[in-house]
Each structure stands twice: as structure tokens, then as C-alpha cells.
Backbone as JSON, one array per atom type, in Angstrom:
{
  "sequence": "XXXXXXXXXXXXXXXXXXXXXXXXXXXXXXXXXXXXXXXXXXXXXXXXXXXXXXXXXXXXXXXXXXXXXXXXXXXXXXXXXXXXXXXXXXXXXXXXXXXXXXXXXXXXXXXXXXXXXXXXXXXXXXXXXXXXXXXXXXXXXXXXXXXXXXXXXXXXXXXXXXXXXXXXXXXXXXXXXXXXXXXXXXXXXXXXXXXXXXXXXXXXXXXXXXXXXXXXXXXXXXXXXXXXXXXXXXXXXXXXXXXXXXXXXXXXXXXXXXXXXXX",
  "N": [[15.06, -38.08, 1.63], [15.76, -34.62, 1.95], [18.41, -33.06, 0.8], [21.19, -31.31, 2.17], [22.09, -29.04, 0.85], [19.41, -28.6, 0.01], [17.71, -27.89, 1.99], [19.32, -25.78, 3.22], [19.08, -23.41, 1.31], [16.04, -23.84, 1.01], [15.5, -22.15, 3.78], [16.74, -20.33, 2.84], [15.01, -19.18, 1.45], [12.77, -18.28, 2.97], [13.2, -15.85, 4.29], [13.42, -13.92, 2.47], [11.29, -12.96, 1.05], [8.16, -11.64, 2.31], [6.29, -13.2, 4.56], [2.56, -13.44, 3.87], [0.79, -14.73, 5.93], [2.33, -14.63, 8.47], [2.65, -11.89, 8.86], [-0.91, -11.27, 9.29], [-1.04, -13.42, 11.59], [0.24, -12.0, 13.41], [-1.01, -9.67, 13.42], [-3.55, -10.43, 14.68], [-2.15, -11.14, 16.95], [-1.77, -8.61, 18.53], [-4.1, -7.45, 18.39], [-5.11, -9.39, 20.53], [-3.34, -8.73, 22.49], [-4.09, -5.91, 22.73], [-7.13, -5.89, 23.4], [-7.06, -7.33, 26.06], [-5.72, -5.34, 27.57], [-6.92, -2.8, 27.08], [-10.04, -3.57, 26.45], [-12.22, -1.93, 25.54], [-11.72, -0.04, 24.23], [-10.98, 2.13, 21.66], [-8.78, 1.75, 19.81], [-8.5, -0.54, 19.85], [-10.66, -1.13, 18.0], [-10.0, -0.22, 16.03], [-7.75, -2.01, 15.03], [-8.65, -4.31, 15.02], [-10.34, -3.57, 12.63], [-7.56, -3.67, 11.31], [-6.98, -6.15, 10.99], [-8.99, -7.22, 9.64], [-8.33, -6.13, 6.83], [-6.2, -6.99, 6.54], [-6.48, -9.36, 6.13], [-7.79, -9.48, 3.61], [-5.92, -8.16, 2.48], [-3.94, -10.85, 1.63], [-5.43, -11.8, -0.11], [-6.2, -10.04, -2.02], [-3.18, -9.64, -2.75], [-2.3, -11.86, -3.46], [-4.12, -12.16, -5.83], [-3.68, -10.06, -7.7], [-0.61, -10.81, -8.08], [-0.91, -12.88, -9.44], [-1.94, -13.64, -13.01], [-4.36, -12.16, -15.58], [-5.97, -14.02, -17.32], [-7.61, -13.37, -19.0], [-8.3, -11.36, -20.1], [-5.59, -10.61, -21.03], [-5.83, -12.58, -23.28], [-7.94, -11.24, -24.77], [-6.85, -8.86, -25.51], [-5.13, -9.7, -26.81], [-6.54, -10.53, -29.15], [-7.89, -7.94, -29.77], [-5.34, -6.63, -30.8], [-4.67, -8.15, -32.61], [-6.16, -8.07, -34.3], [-6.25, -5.08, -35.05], [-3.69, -5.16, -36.38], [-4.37, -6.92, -38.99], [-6.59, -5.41, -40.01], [-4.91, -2.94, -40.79], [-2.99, -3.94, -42.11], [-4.69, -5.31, -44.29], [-6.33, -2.86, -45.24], [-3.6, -1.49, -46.33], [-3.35, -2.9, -48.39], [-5.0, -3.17, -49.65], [-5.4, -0.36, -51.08], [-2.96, -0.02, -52.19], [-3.79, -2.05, -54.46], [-5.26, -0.53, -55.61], [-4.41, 1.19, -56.33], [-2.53, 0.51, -58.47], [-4.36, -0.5, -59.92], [-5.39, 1.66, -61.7], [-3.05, 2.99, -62.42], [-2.28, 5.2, -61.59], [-0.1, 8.47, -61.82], [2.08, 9.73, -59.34], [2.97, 12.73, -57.54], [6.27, 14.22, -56.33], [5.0, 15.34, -54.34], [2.99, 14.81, -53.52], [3.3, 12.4, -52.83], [5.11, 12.71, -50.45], [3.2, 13.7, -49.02], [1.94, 11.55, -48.72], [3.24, 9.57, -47.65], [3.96, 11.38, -44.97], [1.05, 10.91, -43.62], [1.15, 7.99, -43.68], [3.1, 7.63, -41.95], [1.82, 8.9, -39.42], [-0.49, 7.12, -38.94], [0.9, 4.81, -38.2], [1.65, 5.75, -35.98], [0.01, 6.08, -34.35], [-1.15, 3.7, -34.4], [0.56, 2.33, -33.4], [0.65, 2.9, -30.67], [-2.18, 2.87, -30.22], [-2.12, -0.26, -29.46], [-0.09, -0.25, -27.99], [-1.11, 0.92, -25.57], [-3.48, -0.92, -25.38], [-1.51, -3.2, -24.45], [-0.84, -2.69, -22.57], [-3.12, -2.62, -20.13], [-3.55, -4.68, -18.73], [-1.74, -4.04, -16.44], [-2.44, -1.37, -15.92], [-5.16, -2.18, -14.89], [-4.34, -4.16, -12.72], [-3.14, -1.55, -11.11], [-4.72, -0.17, -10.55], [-5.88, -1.45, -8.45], [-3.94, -2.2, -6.73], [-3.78, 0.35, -5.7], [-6.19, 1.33, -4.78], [-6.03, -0.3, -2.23], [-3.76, 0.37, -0.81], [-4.57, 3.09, -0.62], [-6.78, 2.82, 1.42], [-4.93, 1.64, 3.7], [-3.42, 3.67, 4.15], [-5.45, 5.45, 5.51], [-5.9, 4.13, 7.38], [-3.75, 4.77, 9.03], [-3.25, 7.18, 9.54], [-6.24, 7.24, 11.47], [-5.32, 5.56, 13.22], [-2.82, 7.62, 14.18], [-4.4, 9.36, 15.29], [-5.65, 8.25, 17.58], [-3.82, 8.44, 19.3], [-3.4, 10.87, 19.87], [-3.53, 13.03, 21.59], [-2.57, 11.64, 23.69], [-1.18, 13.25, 25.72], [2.44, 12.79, 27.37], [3.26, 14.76, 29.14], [1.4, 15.67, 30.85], [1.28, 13.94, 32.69], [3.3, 13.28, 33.98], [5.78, 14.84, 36.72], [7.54, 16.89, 36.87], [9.76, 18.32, 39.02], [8.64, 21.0, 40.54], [6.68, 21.58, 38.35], [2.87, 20.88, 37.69], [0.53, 19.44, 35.61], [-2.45, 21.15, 34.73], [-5.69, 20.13, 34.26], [-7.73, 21.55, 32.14], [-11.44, 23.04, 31.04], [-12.15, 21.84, 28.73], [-10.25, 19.82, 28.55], [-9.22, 16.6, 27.46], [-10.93, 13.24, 28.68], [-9.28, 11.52, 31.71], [-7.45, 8.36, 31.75], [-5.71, 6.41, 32.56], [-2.53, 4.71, 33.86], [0.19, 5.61, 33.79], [2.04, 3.35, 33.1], [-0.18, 2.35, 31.84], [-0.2, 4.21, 29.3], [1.91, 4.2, 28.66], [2.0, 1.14, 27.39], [-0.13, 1.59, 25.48], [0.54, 3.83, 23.79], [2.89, 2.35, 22.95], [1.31, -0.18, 21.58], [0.36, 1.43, 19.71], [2.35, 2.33, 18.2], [3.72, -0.17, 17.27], [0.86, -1.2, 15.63], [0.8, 0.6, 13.59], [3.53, 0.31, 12.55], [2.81, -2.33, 11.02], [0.72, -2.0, 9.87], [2.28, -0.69, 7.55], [4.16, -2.82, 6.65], [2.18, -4.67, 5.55], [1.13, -3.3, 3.5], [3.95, -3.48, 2.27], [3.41, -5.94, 0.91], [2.32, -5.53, -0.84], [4.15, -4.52, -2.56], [5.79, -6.39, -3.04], [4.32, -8.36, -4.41], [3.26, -6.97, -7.0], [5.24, -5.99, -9.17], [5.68, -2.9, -10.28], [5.8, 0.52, -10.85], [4.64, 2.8, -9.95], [3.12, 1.68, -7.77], [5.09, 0.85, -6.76], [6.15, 3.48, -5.51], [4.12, 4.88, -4.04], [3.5, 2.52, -2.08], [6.26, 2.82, -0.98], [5.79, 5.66, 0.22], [3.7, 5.57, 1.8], [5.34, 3.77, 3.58], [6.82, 5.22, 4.32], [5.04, 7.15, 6.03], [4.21, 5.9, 7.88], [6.15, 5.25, 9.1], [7.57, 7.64, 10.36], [5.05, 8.63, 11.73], [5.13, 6.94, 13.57], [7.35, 7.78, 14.7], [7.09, 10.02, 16.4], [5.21, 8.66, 18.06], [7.43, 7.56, 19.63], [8.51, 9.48, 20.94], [7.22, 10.05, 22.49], [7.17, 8.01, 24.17], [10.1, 8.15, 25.2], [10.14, 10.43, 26.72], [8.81, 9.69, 28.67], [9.68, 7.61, 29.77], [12.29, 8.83, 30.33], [11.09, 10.14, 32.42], [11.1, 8.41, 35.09], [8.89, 7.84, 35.97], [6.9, 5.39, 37.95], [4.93, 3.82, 37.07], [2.55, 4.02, 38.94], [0.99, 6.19, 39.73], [0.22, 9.32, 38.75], [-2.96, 8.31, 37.53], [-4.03, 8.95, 34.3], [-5.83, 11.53, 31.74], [-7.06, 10.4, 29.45], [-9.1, 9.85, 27.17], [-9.29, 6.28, 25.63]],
  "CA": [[15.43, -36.97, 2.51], [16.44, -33.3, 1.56], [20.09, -32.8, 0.81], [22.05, -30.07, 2.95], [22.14, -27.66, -0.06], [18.03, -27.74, -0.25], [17.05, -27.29, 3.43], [19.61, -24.32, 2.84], [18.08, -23.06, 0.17], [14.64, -23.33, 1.72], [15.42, -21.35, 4.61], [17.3, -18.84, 3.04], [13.87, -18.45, 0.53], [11.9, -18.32, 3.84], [13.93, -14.47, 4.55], [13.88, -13.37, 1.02], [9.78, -12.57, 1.23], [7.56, -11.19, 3.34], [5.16, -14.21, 4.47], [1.36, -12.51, 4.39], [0.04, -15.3, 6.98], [3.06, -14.06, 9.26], [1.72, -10.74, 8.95], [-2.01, -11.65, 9.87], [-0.75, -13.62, 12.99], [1.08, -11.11, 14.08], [-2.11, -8.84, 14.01], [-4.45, -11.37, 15.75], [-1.78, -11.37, 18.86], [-1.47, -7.48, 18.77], [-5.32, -7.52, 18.67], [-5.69, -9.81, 21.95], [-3.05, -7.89, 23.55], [-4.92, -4.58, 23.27], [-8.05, -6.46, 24.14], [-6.58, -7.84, 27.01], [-5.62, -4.26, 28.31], [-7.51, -2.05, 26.89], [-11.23, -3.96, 25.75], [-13.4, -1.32, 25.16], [-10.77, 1.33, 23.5], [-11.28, 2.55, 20.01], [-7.47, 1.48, 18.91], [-8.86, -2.08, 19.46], [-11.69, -1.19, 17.12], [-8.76, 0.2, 14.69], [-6.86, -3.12, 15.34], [-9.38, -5.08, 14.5], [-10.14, -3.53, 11.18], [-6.45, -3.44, 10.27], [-6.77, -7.46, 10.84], [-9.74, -7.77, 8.2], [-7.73, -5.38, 5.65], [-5.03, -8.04, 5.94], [-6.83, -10.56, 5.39], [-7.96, -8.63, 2.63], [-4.57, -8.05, 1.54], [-3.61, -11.86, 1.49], [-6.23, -12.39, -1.3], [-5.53, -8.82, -3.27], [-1.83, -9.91, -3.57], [-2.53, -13.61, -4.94], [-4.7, -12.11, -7.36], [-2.59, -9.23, -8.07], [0.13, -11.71, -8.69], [-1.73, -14.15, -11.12], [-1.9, -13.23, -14.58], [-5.49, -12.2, -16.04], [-5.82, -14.65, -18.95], [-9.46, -13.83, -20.07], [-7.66, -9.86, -20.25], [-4.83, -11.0, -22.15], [-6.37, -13.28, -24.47], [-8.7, -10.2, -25.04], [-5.96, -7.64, -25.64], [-4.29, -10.0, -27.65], [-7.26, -10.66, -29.93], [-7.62, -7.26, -30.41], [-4.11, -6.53, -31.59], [-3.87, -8.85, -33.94], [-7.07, -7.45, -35.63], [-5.91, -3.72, -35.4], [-2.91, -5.25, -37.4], [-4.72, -7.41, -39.73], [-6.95, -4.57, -40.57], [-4.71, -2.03, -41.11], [-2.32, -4.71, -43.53], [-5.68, -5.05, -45.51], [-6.39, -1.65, -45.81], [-2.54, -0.99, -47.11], [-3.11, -3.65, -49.28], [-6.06, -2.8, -51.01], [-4.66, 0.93, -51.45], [-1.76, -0.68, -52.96], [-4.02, -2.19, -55.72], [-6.19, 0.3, -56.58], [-3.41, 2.64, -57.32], [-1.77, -0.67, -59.37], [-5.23, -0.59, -61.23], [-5.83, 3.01, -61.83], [-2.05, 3.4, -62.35], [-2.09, 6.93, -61.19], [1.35, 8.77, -61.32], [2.07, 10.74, -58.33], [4.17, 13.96, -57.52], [7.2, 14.05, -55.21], [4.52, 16.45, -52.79], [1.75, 13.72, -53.22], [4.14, 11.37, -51.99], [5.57, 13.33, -49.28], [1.6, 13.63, -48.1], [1.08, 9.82, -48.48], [4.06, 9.39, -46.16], [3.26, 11.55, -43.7], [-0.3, 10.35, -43.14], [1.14, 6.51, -43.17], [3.76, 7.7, -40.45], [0.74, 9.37, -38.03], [-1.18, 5.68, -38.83], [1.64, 4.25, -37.74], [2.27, 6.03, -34.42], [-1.42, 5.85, -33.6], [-1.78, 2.53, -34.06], [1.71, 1.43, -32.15], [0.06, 3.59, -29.35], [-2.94, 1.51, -29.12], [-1.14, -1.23, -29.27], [0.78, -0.15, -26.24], [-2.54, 1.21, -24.66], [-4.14, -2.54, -24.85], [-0.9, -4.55, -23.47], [-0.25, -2.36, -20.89], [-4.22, -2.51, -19.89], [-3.67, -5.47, -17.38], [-0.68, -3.34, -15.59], [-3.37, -0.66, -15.46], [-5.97, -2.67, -13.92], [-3.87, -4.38, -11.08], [-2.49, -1.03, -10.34], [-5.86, 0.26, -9.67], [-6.95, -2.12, -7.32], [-3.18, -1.83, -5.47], [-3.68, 2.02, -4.95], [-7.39, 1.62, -3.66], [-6.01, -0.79, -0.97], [-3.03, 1.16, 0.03], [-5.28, 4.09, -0.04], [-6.9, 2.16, 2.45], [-4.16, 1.57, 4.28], [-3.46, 5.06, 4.4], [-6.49, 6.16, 6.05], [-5.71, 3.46, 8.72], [-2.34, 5.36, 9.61], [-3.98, 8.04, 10.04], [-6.44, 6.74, 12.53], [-4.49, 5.16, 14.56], [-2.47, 8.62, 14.99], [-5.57, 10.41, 16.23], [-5.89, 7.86, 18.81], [-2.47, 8.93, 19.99], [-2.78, 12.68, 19.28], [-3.92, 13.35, 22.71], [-2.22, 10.84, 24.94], [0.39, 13.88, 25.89], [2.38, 12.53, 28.97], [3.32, 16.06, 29.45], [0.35, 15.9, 31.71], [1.36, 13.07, 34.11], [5.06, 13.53, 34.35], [5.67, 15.96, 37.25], [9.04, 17.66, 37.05], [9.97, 19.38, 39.63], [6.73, 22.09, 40.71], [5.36, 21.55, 37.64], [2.01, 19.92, 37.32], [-0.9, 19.84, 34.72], [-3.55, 21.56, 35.79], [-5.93, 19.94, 33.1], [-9.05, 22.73, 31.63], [-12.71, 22.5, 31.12], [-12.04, 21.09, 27.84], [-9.47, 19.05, 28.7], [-10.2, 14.87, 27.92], [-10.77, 13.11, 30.37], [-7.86, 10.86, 31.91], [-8.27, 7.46, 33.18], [-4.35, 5.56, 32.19], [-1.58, 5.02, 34.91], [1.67, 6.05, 33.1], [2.35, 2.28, 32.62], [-0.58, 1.75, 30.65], [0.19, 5.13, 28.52], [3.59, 3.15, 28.09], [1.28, -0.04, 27.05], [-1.14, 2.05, 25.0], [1.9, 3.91, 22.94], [3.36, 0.95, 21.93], [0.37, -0.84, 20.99], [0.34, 2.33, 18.53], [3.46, 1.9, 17.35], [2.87, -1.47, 16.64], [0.02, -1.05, 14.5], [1.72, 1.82, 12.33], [4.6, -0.66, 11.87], [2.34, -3.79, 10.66], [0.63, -1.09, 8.44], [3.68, -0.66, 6.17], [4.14, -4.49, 6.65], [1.08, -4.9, 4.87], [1.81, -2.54, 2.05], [5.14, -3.89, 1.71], [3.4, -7.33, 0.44], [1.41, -5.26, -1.86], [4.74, -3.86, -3.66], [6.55, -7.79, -3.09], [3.38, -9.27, -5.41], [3.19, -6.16, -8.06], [6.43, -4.84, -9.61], [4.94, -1.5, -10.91], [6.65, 1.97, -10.91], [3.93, 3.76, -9.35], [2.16, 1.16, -6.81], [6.04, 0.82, -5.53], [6.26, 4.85, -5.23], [2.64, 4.68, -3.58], [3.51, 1.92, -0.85], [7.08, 3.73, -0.2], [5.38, 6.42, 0.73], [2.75, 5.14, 2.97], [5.93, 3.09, 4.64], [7.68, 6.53, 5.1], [4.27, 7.92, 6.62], [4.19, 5.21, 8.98], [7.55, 5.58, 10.06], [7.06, 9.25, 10.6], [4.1, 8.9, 12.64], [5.87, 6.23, 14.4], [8.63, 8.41, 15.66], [6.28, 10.84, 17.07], [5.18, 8.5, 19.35], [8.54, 7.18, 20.5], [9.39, 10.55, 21.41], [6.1, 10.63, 23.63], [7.62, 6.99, 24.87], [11.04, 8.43, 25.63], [9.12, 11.76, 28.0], [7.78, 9.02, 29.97], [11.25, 6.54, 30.56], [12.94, 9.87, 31.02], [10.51, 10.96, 33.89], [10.96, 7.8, 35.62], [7.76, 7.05, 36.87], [6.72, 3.74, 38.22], [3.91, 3.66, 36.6], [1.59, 3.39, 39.3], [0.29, 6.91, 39.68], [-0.88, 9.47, 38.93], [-3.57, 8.41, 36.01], [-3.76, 9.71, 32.93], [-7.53, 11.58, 31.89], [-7.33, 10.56, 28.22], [-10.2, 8.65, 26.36], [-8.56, 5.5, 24.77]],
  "C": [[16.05, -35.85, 1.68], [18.12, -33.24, 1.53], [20.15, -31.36, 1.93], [21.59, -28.64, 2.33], [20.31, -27.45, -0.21], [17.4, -27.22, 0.69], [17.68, -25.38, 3.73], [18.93, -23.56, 2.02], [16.55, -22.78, 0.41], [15.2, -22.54, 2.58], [15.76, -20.59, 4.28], [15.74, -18.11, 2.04], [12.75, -18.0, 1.72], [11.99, -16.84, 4.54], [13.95, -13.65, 3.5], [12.48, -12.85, 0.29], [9.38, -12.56, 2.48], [6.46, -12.58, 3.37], [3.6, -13.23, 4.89], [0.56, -13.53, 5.47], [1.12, -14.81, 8.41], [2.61, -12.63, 10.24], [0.12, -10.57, 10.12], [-1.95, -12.15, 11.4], [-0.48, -12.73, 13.78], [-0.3, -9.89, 14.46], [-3.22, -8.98, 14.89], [-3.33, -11.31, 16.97], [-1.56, -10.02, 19.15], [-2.98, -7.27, 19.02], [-5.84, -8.09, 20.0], [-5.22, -9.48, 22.59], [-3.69, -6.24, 23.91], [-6.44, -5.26, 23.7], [-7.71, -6.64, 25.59], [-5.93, -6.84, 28.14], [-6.21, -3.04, 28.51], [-9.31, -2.76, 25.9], [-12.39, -3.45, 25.13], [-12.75, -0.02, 24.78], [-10.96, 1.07, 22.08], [-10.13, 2.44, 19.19], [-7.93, -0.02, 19.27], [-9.52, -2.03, 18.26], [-10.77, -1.03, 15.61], [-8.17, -1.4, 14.62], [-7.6, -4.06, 14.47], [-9.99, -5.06, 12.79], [-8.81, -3.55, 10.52], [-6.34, -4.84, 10.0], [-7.46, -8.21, 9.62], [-9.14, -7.17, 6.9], [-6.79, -6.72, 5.86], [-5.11, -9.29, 5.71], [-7.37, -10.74, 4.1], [-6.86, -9.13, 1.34], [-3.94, -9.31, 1.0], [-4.16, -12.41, -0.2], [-6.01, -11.46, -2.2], [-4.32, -9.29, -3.52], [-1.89, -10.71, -4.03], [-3.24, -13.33, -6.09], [-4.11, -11.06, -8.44], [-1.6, -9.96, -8.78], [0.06, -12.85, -9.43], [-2.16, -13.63, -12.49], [-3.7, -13.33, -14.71], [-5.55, -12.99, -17.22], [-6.64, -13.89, -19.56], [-8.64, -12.12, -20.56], [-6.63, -10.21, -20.95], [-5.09, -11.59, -23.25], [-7.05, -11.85, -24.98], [-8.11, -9.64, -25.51], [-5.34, -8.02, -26.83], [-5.13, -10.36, -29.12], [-7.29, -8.88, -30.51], [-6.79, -6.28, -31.15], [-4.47, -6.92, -32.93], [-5.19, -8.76, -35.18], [-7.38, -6.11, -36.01], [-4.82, -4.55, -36.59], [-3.23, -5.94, -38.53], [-5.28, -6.31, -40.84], [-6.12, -3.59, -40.74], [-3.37, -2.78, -42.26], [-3.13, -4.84, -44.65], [-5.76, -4.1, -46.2], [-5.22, -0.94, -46.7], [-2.68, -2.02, -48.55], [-4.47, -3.19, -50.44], [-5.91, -1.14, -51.36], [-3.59, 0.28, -52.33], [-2.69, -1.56, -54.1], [-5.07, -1.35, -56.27], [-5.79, 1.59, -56.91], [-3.18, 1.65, -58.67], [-2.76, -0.41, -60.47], [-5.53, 0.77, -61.77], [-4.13, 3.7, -62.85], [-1.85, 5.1, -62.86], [-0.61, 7.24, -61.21], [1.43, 10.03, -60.99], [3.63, 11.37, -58.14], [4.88, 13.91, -56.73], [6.51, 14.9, -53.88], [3.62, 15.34, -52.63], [2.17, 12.33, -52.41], [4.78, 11.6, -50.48], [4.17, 13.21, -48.03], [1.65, 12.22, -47.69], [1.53, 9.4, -47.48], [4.03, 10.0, -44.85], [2.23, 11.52, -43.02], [0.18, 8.87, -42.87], [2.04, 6.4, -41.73], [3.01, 7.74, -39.26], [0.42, 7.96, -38.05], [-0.32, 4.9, -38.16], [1.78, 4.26, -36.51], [0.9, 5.53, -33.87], [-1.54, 4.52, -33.58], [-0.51, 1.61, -33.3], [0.85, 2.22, -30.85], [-1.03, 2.83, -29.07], [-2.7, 0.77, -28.81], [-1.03, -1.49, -28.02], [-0.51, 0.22, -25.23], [-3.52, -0.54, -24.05], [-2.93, -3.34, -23.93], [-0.78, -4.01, -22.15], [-1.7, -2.16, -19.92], [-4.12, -3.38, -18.85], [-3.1, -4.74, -16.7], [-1.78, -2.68, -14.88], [-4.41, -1.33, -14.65], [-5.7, -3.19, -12.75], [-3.83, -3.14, -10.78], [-3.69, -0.31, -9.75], [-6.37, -0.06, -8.44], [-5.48, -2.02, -6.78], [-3.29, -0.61, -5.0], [-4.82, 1.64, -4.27], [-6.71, 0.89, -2.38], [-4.54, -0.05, -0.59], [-3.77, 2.71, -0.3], [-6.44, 3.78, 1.25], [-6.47, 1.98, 4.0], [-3.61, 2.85, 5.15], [-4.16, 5.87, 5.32], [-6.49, 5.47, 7.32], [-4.89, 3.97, 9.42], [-3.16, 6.15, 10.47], [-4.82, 8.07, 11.39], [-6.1, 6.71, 13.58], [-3.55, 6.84, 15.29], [-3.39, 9.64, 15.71], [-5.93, 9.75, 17.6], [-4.6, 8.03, 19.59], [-1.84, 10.22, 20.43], [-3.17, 12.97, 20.58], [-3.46, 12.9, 23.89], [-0.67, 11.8, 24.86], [0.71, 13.28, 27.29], [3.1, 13.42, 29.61], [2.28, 16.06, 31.09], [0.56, 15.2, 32.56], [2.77, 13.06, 34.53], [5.25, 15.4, 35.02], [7.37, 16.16, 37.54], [9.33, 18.41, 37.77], [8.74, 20.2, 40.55], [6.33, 21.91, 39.77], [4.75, 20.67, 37.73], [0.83, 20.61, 36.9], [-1.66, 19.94, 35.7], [-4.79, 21.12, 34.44], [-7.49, 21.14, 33.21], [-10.22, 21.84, 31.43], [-12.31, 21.56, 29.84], [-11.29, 20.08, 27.46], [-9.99, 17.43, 28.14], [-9.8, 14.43, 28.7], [-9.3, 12.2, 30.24], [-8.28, 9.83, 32.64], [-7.35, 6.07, 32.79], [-3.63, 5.82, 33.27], [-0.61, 5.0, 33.64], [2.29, 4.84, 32.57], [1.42, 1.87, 31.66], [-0.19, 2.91, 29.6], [1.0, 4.02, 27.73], [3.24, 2.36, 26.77], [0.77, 0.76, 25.35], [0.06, 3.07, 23.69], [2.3, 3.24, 21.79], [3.0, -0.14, 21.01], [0.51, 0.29, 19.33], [1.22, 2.34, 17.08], [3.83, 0.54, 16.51], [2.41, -1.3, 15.32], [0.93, -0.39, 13.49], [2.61, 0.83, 11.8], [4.16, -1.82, 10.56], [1.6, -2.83, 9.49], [1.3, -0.9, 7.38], [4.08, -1.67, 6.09], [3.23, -4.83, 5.31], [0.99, -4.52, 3.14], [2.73, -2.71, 1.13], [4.98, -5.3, 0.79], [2.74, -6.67, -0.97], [2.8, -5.24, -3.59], [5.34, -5.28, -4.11], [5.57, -8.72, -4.26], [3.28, -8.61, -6.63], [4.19, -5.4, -8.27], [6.06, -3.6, -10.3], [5.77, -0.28, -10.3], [5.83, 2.28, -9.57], [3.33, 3.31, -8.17], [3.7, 1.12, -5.71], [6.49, 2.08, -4.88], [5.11, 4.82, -3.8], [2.91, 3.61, -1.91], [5.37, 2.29, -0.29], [6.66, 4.47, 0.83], [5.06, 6.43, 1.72], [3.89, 4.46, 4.18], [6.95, 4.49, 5.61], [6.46, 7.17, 5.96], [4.37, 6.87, 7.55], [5.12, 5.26, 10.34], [8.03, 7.25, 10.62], [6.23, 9.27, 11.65], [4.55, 8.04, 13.97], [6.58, 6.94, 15.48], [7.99, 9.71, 16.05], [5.88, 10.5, 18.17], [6.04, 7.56, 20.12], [9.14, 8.04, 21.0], [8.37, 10.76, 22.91], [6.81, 9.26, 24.66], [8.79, 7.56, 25.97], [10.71, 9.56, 27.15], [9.12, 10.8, 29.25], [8.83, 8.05, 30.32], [11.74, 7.81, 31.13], [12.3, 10.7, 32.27], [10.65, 10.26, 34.85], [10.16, 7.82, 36.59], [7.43, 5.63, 36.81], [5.54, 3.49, 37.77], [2.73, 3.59, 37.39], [0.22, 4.47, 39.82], [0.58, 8.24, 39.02], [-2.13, 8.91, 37.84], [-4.01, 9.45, 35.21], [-5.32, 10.0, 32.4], [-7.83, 11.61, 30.17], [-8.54, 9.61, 27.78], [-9.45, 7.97, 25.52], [-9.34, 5.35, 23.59]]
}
């Protein structure tokens, strides 16, 4: 049996990461609840691709977070035969002065040294160019998928950019008079509510998603990169909790009038 101190210990490691099957669940029951209210709306269709990106994402971060051997071995082979070759090459300069025994001027020397300095920098720079070559390659493949991700935000706020409930909340004498170009409307104020929140949702589980990307790859730039995207989320977010708030603060019962938006 587990001691005290390890069941502690597990649970507190169970808060201390993001679980990516947590995640996934969580998008499969946000997926059958917009099914289940809305089945033939185009933020299901969003929903549903944000569920295969995260299943996506499950397998980009395990591989993200596993070391490339065959890329290291590689990198490391060709190190160690930039430095081989360029110890040869000093070395056989170094005897075919020995045999020649040339004697050089305090300017000829000054030259020799500042050509072995440049050799020097250039070849610590590849150096650094090959080890840091795996970094570079995860971080490629984390930007494409939170550029990905990105384009999902997005999305989802266009399916929201229109659900004003300006239009069903009657204050007083006012009421929308909606235009030819108007879209159509065909939500009671409770599903709006529904349809909202579902939004908000998503957006949330979006920067969820992202957040596993930065939890598997410590990198400068991929953790700049999925900041970002978590601040755009949360941005677009509170856009439509303000459309939420319109619609508690009008207190309607949700049961008429409907709403002439295309979900």
C-alpha cells in the first residue's frame, strides 16, 4: 500500500500539469452539448474541428517533449568533425612553418591572429547553429499548431459577431426594426444565452490547448507565441460576456421574442 506522503504527492502532481486527455474530454462534452442544441450550426462544425486539433495536440506535445536522438546523434557527429578538422588543419600549419622555419613580423603575426580569431568565432557559431537545430525544429512545428489554433479563435468569433442581443432586448419603446440585409433570426433569448456560452467555452479550451503546447516545450518564443494566443482568447472572450451581461440585464425569460441570426 501507498504511504500517506505518496498519495499526497500524487495528487498534488495531478494540479501541477495540465492533463491533455482532460482537455479532449472536456471538448467531446462541449461538442454533444452544442449538438444537442444547436445540430446543424456551424459552431458545432468549429467544435468539432477544435476536438480533432486536440487530439492532434496530444500527439504534437509527446513528440515535442521526447528528445530527437537520430538529430542529436547527427549534430553531434558533425561537431566533433568541424573540431577534428579544424585541430588538423592547425596542426599541419604548425608543421610546415616548423619545416620551412619561416621567421615572421610582429604585423604577420598580428594577421595570423586575427584570421585564427574570425575561424574561431565562425566555427563556435556553427557549433551553436547545429545544437540549437533540434530547439529550432520543435519550435517550428509548435508555431504551425498554435497558428492553427489561432485561426480557430478567430472562427469561432465570427460565429458570434452577429448574435447582437441589442436586437431582442426591448427597453422601454425601443425595438429592432431588423433591414433588408439584416440575418435572419431564428434563437429565443435563452438559446442566444446557450449559444454565447457555448462560444465562450470554446475560446477558453482554445488557450487550454495551447497552454499544453508551452507545458511540453520550454522555448522563449513558442511561450511568447501561446501567451499571446491565450491573451487573444481571453479578449475575444470578454466581448462576448458583455453580449451575455445585455441579455441578464434585460431580464428576459427567454421565451420570446426569437432571435433572426444564422447559427
Amino acid at each position: 500500500m501507498q504511504s500517506s506522503q505518496e498519495v499526497q504527492n500524487s495528487s498534488m502532481s495531478n494540479y501541477t500539469a495540465i492533463d491533455p486527455e482532460k482537455i479532449i474530454s472536456t471538448i467531446e462534452r462541449l461538442k454533444a452539448r452544442i449538438e444537442e442544441r444547436f445540430p446543424k450550426s456551424g459552431l458545432r462544425n468549429v467544435c468539432d474541428q477544435l476536438h480533432e486539433v486536440s487530439v492532434h495536440m496530444k500527439e504534437r506535445s509527446n513528440w515535442i517533449a521526447r528528445p530527437v536522438h537520430w538529430l542529436r546523434i547527427l549534430t553531434w557527429v558533425v561537431c566533433i568533425l568541424i573540431v577534428v578538422g579544424t585541430v588538423g588543419a592547425i596542426w599541419m600549419i604548425g608543421s610546415d612553418a616548423s619545416i620551412e622555419q619561416q621567421s615572421t613580423s610582429f604585423s604577420d603575426f598580428v594577421t595570423l591572429l586575427e584570421a585564427g580569431i574570425n575561424d574561431v568565432v565562425l566555427i563556435g557559431a556553427a557549433i551553436f547553429f547545429l545544437l540549437s537545430f533540434e530547439t529550432r525544429y520543435k519550435r517550428s512545428r509548435a508555431l504551425k499548431a498554435l497558428h492553427e489554433l489561432r485561426s480557430i479563435a478567430h472562427v469561432i468569433d465570427m460565429h458570434q459577431l452577429t448574435k447582437d442581443p441589442h436586437r431582442i432586448t426591448q427597453q422601454g419603446n425601443s425595438v429592432f426594426v431588423p433591414g433588408l440585409m439584416s440575418p435572419k433570426l431564428n434563437m429565443t433569448p435563452f438559446e442566444l444565452r446557450r449559444y454565447l456560452d457555448y462560444c465562450s467555452e470554446m475560446l477558453s479550451l482554445t488557450g487550454k490547448v495551447a497552454a499544453v503546447y508551452n507545458q511540453a516545450f520550454d522555448d522563449g518564443v513558442a511561450t511568447a507565441a501561446a501567451s499571446e494566443l491565450e491573451s487573444l482568447t481571453t479578449g475575444l472572450s470578454s466581448k462576448i460576456w458583455q453580449k451575455i451581461l445585455i441579455l441578464e440585464s434585460s431580464g428576459d425569460s427567454g421565451t420570446t421574442p426569437r432571435i433572426e441570426t444564422e447559427v
